[in-house]
N, C-alpha and C positions, 0 to 999 in steps of 0.2 A: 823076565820081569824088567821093566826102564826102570831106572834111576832117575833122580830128578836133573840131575844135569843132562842125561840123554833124552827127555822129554825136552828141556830147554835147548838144546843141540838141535833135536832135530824141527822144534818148532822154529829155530832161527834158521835154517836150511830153507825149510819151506817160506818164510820172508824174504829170504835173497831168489827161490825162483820165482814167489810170482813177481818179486820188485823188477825182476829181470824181462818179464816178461810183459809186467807194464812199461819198465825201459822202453821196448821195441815198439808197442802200438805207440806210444806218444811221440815216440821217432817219428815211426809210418806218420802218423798225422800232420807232425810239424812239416815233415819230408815235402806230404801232398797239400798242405795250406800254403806253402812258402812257394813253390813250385806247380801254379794251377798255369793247366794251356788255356792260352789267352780264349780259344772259344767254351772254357767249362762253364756250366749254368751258375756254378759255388760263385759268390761276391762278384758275378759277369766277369770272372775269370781275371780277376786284379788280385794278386796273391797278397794275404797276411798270416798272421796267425792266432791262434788263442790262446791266451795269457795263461788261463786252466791248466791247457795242455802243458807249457814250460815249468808251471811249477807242477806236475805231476812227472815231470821228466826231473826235476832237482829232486823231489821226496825217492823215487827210487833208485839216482843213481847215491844218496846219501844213506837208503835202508841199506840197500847192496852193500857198501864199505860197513857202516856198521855193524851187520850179522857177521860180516868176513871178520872183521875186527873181534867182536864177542862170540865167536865159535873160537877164534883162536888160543884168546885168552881162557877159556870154559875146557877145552881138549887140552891145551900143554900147560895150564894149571899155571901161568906166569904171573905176575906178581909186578904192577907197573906203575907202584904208586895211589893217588887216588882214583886216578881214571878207569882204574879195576875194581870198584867198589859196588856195590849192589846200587847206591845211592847217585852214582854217576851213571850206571846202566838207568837208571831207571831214570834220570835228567835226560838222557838220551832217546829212550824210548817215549816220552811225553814229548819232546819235540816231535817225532817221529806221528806221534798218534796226533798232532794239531794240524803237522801238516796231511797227513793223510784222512784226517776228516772233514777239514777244508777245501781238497781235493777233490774227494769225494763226495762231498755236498754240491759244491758248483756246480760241478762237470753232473750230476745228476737232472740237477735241475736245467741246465742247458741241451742234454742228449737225454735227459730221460726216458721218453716215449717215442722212439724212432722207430717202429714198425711198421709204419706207412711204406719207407724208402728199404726194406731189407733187400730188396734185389740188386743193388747200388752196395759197393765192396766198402764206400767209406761208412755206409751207414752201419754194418756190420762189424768194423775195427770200431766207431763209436759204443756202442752195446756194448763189447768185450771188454774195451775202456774204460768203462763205468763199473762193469762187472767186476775185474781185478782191482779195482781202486780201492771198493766196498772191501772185497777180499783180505788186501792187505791192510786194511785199517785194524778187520776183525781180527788179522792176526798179533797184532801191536797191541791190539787190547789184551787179547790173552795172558801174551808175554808181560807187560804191566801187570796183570793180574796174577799169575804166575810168579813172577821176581819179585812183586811188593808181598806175598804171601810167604815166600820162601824167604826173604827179608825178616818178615812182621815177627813170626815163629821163631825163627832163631837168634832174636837180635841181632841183627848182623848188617845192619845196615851202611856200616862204615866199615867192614870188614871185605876180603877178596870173594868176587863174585863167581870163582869156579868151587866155592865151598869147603873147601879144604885148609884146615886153618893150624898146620906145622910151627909151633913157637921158634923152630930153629930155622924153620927157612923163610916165613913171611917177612916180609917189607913192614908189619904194622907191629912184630912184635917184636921184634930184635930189642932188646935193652943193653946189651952189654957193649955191642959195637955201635956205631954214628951210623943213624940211615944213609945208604946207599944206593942208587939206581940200578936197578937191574936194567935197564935198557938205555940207551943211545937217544930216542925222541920222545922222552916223556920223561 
């Protein structure tokens, strides 16, 4: 049986691969808009690129760090001040879910119906593009929905977001001794 943290573990794993893997098409894209041979039909072969595309390349190279980030905290159960809080995961994942529905939205409505040109390798990295974009939004939704429930329930919303709430070892409860940092960058 999962646990609700391994349920949130492993839904933040599958965030960092499809972020990962929208990483690489939005690469491939930028790669071949920036880089068109002067006789390609795309814009008569004057290289740019799409604005869509860089910010679906910022949403997951910043999902990637933060699942990496909030698995870590969630598995080794650290304690890193506020930024460990259900209530800063969840500040976190609402940026996360603005920009991947923003993302998602444009780049939709710009590639949405490309099955005219599927024989054509870029028009099949756009399709896929779109696909993962929707993907990862739904998955940011969950996890907000997921965290703000596991939140709601236990009152905990200023409390550490790997659920474990130790009076002698948390950061939020120590009374006897002056808070302290556990960590070096935060």
């Amino acid at each position: 049986m999962m646990t609700r943290n391994s349920i949130r573990i492993a839904l933040y794993v599958l965030l960092w691969l499809f972020s990962a893997v929208l990483f690489g098409l939005t690469a491939t894209r930028l790669h071949y808009t920036l880089h068109l041979p002067p006789n390609d039909p795309l814009n008569h072969g004057h290289s740019f690129y799409d604005p869509i595309a860089a910010e679906l390349l910022a949403a997951s190279i910043l999902a990637m760090f933060w699942s990496s980030f909030i698995i870590h905290i969630i598995h080794r159960s650290y304690d890193y001040g506020r930024i460990s809080t259900f209530a800063a995961e969840l500040v976190g994942l609402l940026g996360l879910f603005a920009l991947y529905l923003v993302g998602a939205a444009i780049s939709s409505t710009f590639w949405g119906n490309l099955f005219w040109c599927h024989q054509y390798w870029q028009c099949r990295v756009l399709t896929v593009l779109v696909a993962f974009a929707w993907m990862c939004w739904v998955l940011v939704f969950a996890l907000v929905f997921v965290s703000a429930m596991l939140a709601a329930t236990n009152r905990a919303f200023l409390r550490p977001l790997h659920g474990q709430y130790d009076a002698r070892d948390s950061f939020f409860q120590r009374e006897s001794e002056p808070k302290r940092r556990r960590a070096w960058c935060f």
